[in-house]
N, CA, C and O atoms as CSV, one atom per row, in Angstrom:
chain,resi,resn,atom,element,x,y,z
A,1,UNK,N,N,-15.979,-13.090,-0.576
A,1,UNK,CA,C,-14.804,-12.284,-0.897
A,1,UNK,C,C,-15.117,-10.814,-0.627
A,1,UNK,O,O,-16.216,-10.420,-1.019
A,2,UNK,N,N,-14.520,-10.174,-0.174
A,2,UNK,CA,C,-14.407,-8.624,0.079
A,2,UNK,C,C,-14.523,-7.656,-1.132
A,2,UNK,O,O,-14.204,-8.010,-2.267
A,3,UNK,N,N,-14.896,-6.675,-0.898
A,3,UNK,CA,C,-14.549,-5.783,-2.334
A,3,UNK,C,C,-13.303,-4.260,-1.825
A,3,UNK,O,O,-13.190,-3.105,-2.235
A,4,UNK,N,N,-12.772,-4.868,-1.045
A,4,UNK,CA,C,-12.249,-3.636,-0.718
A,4,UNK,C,C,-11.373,-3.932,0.860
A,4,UNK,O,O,-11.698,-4.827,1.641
A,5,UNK,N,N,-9.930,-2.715,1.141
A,5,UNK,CA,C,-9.062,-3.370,2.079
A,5,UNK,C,C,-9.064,-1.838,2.632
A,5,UNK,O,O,-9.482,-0.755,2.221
A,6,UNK,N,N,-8.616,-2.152,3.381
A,6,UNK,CA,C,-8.579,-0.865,4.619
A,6,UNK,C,C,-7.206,-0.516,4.573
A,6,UNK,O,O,-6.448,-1.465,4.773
A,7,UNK,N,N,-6.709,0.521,4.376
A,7,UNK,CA,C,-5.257,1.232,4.627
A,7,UNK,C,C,-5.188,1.987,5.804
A,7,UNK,O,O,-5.978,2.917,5.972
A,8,UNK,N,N,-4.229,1.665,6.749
A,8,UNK,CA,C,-4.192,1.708,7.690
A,8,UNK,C,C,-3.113,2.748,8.368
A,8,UNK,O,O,-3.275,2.941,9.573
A,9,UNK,N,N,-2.262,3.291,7.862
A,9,UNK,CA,C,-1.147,3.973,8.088
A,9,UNK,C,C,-0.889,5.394,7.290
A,9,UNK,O,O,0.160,5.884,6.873
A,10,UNK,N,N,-2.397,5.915,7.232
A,10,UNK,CA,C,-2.702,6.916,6.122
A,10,UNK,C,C,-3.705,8.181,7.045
A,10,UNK,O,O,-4.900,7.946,7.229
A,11,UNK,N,N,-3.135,9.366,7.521
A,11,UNK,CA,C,-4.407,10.008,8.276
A,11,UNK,C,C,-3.742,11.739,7.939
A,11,UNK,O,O,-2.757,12.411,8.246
A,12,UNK,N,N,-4.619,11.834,7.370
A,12,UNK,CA,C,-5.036,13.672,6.967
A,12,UNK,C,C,-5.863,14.812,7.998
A,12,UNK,O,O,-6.107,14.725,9.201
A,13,UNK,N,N,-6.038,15.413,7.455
A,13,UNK,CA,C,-6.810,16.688,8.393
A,13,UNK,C,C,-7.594,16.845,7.347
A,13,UNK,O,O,-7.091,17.041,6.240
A,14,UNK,N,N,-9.172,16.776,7.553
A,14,UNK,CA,C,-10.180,17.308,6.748
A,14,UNK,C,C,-9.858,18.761,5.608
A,14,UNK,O,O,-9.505,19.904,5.898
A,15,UNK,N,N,-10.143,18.148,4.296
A,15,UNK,CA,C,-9.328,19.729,3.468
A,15,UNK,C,C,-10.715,20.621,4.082
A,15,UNK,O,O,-10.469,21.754,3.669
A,16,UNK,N,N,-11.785,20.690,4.701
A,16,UNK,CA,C,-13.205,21.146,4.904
A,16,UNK,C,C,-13.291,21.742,6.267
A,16,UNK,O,O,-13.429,22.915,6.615
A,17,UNK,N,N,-13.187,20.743,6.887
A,17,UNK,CA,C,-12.888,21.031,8.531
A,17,UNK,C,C,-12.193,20.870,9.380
A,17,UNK,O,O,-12.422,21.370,10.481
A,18,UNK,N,N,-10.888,19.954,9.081
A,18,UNK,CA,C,-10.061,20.372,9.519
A,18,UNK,C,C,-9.849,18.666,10.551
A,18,UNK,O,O,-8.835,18.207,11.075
A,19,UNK,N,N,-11.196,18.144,10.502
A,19,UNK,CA,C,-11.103,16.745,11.455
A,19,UNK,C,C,-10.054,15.974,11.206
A,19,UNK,O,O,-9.605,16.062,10.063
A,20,UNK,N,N,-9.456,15.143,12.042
A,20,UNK,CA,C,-8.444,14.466,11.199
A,20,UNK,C,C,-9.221,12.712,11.084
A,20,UNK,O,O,-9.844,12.029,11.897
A,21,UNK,N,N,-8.731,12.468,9.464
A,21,UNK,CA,C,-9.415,11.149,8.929
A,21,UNK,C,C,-8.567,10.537,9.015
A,21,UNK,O,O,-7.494,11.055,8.706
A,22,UNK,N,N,-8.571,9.187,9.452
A,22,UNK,CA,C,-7.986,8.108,9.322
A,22,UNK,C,C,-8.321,6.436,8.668
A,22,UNK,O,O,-7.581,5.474,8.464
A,23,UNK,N,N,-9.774,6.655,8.479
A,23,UNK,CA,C,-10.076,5.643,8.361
A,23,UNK,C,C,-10.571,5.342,6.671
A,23,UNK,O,O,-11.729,5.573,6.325
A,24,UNK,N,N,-9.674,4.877,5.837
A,24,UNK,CA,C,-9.739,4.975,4.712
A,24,UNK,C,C,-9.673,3.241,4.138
A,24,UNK,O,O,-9.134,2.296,4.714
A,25,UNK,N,N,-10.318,3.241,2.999
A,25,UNK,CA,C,-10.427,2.261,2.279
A,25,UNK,C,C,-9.795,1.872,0.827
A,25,UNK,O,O,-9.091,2.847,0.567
A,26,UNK,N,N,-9.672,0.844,-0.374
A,26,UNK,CA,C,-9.231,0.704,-1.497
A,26,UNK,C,C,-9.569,-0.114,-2.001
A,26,UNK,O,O,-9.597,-1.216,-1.453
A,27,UNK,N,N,-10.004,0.091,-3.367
A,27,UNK,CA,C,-10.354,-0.792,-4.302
A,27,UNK,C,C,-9.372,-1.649,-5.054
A,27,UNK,O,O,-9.552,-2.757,-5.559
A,28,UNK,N,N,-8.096,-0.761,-5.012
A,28,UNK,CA,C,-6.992,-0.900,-5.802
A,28,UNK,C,C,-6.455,-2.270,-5.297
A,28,UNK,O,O,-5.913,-2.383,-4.198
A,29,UNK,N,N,-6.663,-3.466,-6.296
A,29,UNK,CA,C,-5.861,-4.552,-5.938
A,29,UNK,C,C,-4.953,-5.226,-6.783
A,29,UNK,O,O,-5.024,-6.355,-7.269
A,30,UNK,N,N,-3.828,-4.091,-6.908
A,30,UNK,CA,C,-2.956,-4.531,-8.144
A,30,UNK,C,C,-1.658,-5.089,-7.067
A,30,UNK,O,O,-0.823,-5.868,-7.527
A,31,UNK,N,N,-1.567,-4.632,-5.634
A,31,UNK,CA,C,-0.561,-5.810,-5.300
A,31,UNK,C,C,-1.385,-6.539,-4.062
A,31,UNK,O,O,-0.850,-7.385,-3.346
A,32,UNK,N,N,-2.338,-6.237,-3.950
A,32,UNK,CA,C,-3.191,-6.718,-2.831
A,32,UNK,C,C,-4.865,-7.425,-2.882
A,32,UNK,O,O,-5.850,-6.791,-3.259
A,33,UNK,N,N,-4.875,-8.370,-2.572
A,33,UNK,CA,C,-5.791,-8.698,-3.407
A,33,UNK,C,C,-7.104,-8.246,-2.068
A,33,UNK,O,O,-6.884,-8.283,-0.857
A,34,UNK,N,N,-8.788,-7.736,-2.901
A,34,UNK,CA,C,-9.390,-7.540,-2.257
A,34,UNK,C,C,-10.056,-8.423,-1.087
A,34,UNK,O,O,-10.712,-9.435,-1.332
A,35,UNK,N,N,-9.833,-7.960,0.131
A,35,UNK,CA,C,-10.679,-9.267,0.848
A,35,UNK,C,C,-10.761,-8.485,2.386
A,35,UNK,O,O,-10.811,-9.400,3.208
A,36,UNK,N,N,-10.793,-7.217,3.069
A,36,UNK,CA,C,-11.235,-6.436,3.962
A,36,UNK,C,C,-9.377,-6.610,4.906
A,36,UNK,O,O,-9.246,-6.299,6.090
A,37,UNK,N,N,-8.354,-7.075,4.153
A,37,UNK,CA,C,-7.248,-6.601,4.526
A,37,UNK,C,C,-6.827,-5.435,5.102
A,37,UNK,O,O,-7.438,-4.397,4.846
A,38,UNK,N,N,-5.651,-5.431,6.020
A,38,UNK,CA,C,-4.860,-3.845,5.943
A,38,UNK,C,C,-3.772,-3.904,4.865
A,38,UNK,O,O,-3.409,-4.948,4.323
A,39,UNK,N,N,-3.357,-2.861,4.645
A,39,UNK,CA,C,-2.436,-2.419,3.761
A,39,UNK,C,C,-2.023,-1.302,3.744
A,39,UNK,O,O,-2.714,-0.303,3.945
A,40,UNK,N,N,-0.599,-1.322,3.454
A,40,UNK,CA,C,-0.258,0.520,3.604
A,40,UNK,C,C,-0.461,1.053,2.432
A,40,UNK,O,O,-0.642,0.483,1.356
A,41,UNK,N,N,-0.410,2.583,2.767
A,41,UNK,CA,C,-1.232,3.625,1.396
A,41,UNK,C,C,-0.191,3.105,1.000
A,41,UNK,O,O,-0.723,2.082,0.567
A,42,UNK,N,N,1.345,2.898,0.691
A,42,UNK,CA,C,2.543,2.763,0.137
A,42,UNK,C,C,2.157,1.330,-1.028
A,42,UNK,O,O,2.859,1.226,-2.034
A,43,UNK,N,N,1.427,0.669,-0.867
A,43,UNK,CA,C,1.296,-0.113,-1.968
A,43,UNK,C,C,-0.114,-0.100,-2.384
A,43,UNK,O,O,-0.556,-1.215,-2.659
A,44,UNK,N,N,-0.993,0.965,-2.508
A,44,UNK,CA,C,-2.170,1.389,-3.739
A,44,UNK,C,C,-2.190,2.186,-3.853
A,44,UNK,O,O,-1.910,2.960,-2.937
A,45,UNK,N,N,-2.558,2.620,-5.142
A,45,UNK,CA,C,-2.547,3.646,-6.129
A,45,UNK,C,C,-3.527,4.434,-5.824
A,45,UNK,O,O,-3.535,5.403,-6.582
A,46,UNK,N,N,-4.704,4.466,-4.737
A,46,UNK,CA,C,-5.071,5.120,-4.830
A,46,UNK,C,C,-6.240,4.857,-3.613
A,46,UNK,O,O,-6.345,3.640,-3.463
A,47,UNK,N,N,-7.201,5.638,-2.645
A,47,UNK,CA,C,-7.826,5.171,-1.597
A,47,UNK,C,C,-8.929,6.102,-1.050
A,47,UNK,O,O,-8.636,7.278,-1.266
A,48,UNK,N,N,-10.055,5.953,-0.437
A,48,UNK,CA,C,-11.050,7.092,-0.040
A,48,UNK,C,C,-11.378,6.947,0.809
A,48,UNK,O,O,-10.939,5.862,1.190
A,49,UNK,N,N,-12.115,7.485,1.691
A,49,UNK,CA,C,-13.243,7.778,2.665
A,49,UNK,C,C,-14.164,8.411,2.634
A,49,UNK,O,O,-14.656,8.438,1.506
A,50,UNK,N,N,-14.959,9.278,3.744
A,50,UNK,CA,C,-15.267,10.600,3.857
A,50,UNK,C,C,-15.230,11.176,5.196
A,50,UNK,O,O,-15.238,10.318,6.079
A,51,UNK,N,N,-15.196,12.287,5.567
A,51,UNK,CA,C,-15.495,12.918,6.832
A,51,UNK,C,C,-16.877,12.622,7.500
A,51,UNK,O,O,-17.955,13.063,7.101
A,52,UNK,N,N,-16.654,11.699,8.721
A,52,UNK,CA,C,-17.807,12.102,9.524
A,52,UNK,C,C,-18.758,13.214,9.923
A,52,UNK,O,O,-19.982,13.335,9.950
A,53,UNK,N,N,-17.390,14.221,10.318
A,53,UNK,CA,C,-18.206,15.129,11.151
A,53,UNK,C,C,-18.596,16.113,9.652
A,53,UNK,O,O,-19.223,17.071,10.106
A,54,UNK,N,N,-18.524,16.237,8.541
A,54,UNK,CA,C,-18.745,17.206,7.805
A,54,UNK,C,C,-19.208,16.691,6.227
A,54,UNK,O,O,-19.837,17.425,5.466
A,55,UNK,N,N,-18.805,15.375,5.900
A,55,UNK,CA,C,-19.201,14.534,5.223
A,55,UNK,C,C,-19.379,14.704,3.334
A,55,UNK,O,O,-20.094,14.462,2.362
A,56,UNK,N,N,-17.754,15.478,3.941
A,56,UNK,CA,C,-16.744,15.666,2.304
A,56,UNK,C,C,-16.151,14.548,1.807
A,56,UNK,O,O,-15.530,13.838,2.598
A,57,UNK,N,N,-16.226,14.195,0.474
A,57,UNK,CA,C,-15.784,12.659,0.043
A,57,UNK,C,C,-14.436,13.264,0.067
A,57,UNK,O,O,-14.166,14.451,-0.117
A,58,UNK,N,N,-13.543,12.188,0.345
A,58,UNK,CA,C,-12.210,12.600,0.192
A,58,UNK,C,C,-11.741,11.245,-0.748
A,58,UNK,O,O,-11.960,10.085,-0.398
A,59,UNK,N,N,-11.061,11.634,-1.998
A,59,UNK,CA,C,-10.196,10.450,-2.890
A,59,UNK,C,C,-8.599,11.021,-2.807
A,59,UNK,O,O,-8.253,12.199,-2.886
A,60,UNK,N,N,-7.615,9.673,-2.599
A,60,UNK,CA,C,-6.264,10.132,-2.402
A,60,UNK,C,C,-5.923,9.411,-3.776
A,60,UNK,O,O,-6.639,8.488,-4.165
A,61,UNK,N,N,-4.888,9.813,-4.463
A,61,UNK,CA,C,-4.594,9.200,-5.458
A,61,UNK,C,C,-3.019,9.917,-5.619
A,61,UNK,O,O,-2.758,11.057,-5.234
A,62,UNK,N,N,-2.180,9.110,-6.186
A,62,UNK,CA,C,-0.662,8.616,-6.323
A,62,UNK,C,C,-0.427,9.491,-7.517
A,62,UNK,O,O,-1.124,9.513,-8.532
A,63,UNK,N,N,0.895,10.378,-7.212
A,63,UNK,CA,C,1.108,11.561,-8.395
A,63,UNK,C,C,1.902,10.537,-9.060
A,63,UNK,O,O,1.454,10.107,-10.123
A,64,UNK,N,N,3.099,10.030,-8.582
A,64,UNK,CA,C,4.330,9.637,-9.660
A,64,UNK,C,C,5.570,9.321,-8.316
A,64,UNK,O,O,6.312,10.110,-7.730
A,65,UNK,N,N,5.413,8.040,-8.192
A,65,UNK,CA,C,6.861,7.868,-7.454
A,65,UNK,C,C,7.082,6.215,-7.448
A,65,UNK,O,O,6.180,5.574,-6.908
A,66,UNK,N,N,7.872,5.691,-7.840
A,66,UNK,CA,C,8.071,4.149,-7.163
A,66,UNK,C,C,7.344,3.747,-5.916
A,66,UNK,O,O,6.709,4.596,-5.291
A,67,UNK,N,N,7.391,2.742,-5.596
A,67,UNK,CA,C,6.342,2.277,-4.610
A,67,UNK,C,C,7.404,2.246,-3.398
A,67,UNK,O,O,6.849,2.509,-2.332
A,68,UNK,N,N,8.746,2.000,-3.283
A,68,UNK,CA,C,9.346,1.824,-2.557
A,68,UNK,C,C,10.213,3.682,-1.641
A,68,UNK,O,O,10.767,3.919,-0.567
A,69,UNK,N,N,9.926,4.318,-2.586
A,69,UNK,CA,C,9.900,5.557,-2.144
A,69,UNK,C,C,8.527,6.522,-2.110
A,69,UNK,O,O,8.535,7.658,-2.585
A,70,UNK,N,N,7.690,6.092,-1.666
A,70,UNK,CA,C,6.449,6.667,-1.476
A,70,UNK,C,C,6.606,7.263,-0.261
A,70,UNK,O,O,7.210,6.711,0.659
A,71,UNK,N,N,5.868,8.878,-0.139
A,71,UNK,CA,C,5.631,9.363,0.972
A,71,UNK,C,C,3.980,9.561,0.998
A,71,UNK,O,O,3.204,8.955,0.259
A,72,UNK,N,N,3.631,10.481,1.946
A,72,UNK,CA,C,2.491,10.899,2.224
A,72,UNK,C,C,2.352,12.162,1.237
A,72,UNK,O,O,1.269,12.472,0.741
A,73,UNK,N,N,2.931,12.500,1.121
A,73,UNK,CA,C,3.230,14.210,0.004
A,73,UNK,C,C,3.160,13.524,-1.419
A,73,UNK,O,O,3.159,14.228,-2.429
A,74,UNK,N,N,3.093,11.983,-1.500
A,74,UNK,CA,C,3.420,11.690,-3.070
A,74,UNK,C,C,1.903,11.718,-3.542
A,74,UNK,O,O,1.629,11.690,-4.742
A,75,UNK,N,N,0.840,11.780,-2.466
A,75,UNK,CA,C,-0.628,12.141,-2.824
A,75,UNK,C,C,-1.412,13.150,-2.668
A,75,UNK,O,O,-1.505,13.837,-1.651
A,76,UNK,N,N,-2.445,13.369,-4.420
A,76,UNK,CA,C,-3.130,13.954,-4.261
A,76,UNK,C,C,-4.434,14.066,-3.401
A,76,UNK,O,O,-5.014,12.980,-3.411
A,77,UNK,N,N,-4.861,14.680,-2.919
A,77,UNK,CA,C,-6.122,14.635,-2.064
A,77,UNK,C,C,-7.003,15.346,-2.755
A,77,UNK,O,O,-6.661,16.498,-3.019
A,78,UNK,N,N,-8.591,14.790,-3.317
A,78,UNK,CA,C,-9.256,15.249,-3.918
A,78,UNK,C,C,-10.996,14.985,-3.080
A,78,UNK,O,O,-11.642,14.042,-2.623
A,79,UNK,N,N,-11.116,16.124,-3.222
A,79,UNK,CA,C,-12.421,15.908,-2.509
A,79,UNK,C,C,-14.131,16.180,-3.499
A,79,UNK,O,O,-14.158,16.307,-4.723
A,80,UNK,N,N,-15.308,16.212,-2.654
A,80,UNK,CA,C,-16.209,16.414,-3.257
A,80,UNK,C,C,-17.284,16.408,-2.094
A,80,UNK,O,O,-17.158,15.807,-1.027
A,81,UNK,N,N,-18.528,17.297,-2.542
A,81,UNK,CA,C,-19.267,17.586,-1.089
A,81,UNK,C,C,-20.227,16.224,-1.991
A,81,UNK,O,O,-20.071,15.940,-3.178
A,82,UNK,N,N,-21.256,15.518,-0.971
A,82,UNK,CA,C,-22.489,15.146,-0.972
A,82,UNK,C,C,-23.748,15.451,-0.561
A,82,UNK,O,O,-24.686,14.704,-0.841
């Protein structure tokens, strides 16, 4: 079994450098169950990566909206250096 699904329809610009990320992951399996799936950011609460080229953790996480009106603006982007 997987521990985690890939969201696929989710891509930012580094808050650091500016790269643009696309390749993000989720733990969140409250409508999806874990198993190395895609899924859109639009149904988890919440998803990470980090930057390659600069290698800032980036966590996205869900302010407040129904799932069926979710945008890209409905998340926070929170980062952290390593």
């Amino acid at each position: 079994m997987g521990l985690y699904n890939y969201v696929t329809d989710f891509s930012v610009n580094c808050p650091k450098c500016g790269d643009l990320i696309k390749d993000f992951q989720t733990k969140d399996s409250s409508l999806n169950t874990l198993y190395l799936n895609e899924v859109s950011f639009k149904t988890v609460n919440s998803f990470h990566t980090f930057c390659n080229k600069c290698h800032l953790w980036i966590d996205v996480k869900i302010k407040t909206r129904p799932i069926e009106e979710r945008t890209k603006e409905d998340y926070d982007i929170i980062t952290s250096e390593f």
